[in-house]
C-alpha positions as CSV (number, residue, x, y, z in Angstrom):
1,X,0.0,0.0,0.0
2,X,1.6,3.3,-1.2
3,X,0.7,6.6,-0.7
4,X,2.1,10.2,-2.5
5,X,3.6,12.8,-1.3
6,X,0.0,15.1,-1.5
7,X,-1.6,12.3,0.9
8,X,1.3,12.0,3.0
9,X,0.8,16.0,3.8
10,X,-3.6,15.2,3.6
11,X,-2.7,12.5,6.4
12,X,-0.5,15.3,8.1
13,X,-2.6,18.1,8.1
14,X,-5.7,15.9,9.1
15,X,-4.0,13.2,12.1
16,X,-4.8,15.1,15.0
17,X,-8.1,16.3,14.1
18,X,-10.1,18.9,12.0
19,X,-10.4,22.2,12.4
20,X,-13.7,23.0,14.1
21,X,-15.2,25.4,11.9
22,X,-18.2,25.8,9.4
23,X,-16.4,23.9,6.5
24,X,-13.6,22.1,7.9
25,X,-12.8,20.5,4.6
26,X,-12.3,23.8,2.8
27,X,-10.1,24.8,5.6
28,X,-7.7,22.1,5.4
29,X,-8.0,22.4,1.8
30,X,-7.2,26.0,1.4
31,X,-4.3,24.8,4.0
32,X,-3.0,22.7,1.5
33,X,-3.5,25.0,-1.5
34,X,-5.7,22.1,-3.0
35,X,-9.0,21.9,-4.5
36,X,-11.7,21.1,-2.1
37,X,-12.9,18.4,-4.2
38,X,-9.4,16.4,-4.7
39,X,-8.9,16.7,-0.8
40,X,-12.2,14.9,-0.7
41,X,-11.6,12.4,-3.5
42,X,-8.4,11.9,-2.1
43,X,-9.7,11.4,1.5
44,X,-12.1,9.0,-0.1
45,X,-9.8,7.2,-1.7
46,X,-7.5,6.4,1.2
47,X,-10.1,5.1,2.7
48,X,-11.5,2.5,0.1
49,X,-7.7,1.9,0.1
50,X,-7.5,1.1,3.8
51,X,-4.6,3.2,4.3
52,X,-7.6,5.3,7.0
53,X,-10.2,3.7,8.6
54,X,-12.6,5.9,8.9
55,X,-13.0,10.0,9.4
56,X,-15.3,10.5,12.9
57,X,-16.1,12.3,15.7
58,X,-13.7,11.9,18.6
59,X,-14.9,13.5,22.0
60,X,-13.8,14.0,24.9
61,X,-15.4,11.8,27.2
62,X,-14.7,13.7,30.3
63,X,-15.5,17.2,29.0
64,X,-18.6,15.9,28.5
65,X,-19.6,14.6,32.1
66,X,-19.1,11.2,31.3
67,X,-16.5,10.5,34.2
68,X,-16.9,6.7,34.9
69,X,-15.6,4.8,32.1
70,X,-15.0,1.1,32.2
71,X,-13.7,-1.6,29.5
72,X,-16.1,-4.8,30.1
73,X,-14.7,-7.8,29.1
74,X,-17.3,-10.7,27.9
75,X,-16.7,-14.5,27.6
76,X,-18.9,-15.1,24.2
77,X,-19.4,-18.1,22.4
78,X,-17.1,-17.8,19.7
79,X,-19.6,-19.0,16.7
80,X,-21.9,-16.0,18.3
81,X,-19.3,-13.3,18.7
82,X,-19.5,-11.5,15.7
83,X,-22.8,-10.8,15.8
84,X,-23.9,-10.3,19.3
85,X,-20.6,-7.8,18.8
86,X,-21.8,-6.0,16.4
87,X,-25.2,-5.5,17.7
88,X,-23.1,-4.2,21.6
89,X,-21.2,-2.5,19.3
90,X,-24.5,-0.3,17.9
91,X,-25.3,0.5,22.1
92,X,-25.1,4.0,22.5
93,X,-23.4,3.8,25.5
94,X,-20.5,2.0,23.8
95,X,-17.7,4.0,21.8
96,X,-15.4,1.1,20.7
97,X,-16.4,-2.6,21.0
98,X,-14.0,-5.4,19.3
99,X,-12.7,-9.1,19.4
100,X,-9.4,-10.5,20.8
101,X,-8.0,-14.2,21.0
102,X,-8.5,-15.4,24.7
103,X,-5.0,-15.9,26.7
104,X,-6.4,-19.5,28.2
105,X,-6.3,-20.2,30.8
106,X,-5.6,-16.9,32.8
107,X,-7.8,-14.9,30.7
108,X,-11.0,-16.0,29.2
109,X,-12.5,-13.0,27.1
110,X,-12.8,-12.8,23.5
111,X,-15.3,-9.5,23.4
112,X,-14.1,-6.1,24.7
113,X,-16.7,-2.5,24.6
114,X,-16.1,0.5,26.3
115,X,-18.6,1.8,28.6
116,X,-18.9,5.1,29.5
117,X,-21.8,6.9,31.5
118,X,-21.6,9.7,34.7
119,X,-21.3,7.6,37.5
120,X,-20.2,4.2,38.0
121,X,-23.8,3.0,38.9
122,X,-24.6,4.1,35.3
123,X,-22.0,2.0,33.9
124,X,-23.0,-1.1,35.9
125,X,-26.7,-0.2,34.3
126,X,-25.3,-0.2,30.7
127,X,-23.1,-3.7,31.3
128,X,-25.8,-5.1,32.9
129,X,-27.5,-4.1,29.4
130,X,-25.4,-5.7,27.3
131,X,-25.4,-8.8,29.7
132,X,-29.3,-9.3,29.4
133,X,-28.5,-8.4,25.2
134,X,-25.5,-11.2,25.2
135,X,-27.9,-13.9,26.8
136,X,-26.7,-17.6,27.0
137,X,-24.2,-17.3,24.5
138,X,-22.1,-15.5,27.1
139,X,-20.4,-17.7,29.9
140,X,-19.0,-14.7,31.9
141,X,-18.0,-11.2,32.1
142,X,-16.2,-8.6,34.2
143,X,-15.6,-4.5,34.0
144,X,-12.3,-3.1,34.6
145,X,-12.7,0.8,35.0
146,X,-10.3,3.3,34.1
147,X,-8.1,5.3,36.5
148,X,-6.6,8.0,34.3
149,X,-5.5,8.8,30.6
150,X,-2.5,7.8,29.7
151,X,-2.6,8.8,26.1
152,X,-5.6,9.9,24.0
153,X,-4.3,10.1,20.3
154,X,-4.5,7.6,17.3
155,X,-1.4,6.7,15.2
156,X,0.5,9.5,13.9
157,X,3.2,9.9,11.1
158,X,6.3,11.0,11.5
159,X,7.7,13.7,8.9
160,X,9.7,11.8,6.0
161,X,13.3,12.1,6.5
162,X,15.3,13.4,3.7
């Protein structure tokens, strides 16, 4: 997967967020001396590509009052997890949900989703939600609630040498 030197500088100017105004695509743009439209096509293409995942919303939890955070960890049936993780993954309350191998026999989860709500008696509302949604295909489950933020960013480039 290769990218140019124009979306090398599109992933630069866009990695750590977008400008918060009216028409942020214009901005970064005009910040590129681009075309709006090739920024977008460009964007688009990365995308289709893979080389992005996906362009969203990214707030800040805590700004927003939603203090108690917890990852809950869910034993699932593994012929079942796909689908029951989508549909925890659709929860409002949830901003990332995802599969992982199980570490046997020390640790026997294969479904992680976040959990985030303004107290911790909210939280244990939402997981027991997604319990009552996971049913009989799940064997067991646990919550393990953050402490404090130890980094808050997604992959970044590093300028190209030379």
């Amino acid at each position: 997967m290769s990218i140019d030197a124009t979306d090398r500088r599109i992933i630069a100017a866009t990695q750590a967020g977008l400008p918060l105004v009216p028409e942020p695509y214009a901005a970064v743009a005009a910040g590129l001396s681009l075309p709006e439209a090739e920024l977008c096509e460009r964007l688009r293409s990365l995308q289709a590509r893979g080389v992005i995942r996906r362009i969203a919303a990214a707030p800040d939890h805590y700004a927003l009052g939603l203090v108690a955070n917890g990852m809950s960890v869910w034993d699932v049936d593994d012929a079942q997890v796909g689908a029951l993780g989508a549909r925890v993954g659709a929860l409002d309350c949830v901003s990332h949900c995802y599969e992982r191998p199980r570490a046997l026999p020390d640790w026997p989860y294969n479904l992680f989703a976040m959990i985030h709500g303004t107290s911790r008696h909210e939280v244990e509302q939402k997981r027991a939600q997604i319990s009552a949604l996971l049913g009989d295909a799940c064997r067991g489950g646990d919550i393990l609630y953050s402490t404090r933020i130890l980094k808050k960013t997604g992959l970044r480039l590093r300028p190209k040498e030379g």
